[in-house]
C-alpha positions as CSV (number, residue, x, y, z in Angstrom):
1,X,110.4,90.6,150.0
2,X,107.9,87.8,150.7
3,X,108.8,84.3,150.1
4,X,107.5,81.8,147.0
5,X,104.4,79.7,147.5
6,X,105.5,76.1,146.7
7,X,104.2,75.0,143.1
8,X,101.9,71.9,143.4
9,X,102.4,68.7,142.0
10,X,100.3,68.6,138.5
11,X,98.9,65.0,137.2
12,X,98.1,66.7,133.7
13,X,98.6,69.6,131.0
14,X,95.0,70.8,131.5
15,X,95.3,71.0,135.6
16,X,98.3,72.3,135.5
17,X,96.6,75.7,132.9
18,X,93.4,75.7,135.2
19,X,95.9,76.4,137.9
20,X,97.4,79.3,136.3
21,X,94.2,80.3,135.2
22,X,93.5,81.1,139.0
23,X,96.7,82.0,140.3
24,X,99.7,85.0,140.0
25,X,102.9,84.1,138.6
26,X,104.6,86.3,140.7
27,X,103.1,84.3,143.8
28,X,105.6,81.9,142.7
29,X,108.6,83.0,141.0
30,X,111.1,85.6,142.4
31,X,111.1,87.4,139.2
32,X,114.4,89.3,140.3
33,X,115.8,85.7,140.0
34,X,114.9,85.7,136.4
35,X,117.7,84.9,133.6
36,X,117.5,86.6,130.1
37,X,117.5,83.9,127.5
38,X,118.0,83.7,123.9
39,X,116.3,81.5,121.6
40,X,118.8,81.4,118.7
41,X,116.5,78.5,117.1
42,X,113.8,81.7,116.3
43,X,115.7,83.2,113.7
44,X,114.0,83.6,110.1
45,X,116.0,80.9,107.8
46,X,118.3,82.6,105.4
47,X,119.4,81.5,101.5
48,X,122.7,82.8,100.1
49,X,122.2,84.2,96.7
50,X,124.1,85.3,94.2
51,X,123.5,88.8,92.7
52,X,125.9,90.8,90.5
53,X,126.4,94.4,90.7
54,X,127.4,96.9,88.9
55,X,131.2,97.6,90.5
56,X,130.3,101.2,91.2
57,X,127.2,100.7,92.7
58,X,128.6,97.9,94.7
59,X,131.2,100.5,96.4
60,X,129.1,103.5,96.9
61,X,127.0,100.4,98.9
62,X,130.2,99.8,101.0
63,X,130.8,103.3,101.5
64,X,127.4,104.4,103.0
65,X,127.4,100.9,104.7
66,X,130.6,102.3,106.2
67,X,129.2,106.0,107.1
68,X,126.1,104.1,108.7
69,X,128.6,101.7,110.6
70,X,127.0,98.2,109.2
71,X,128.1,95.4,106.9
72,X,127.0,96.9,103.3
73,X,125.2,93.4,102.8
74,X,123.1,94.4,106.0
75,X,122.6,97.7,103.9
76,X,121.5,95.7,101.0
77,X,119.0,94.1,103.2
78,X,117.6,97.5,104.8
79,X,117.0,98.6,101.5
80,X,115.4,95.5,100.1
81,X,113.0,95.3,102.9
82,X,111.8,98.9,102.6
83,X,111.2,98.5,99.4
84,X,108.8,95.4,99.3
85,X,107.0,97.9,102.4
86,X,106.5,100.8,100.0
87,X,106.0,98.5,96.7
């Protein structure tokens, strides 16, 4: 395996894309060094509601939730989103 190129020294934002306009990433990066990140801050924002149930409705909900092995209010939100799809 080949070593890096040094990265140069950039005085601004627009030199620094005109660079990687004309040159490979991979020149200068070991990609097998790479770390997996996670940006937690990119998850959609969420709003607790309150929504009443019928109590047989609410367990057959828990009990395919349970048969599909997720929370039932994960369930809830499976079904919710496939129906705004179809709607």
């Amino acid at each position: 395996m080949k070593e890096s190129k040094k990265l140069p020294n950039f005085k601004s934002e627009s030199e620094e894309s005109a660079f990687w306009d004309e040159n490979d990433v991979t020149e200068y990066f070991d990609m097998h060094k790479a770390k997996k990140v996670h940006f937690t801050n990119l998850k959609k924002s969420t709003k607790s509601i309150s929504l009443r149930l019928p109590v047989d409705m609410l367990e057959a909900l828990k009990v395919k939730a349970n048969a599909m092995d997720v929370p039932y209010q994960s369930l809830i939100k499976i079904f919710l989103a496939d129906a705004l799809k179809s709607a």
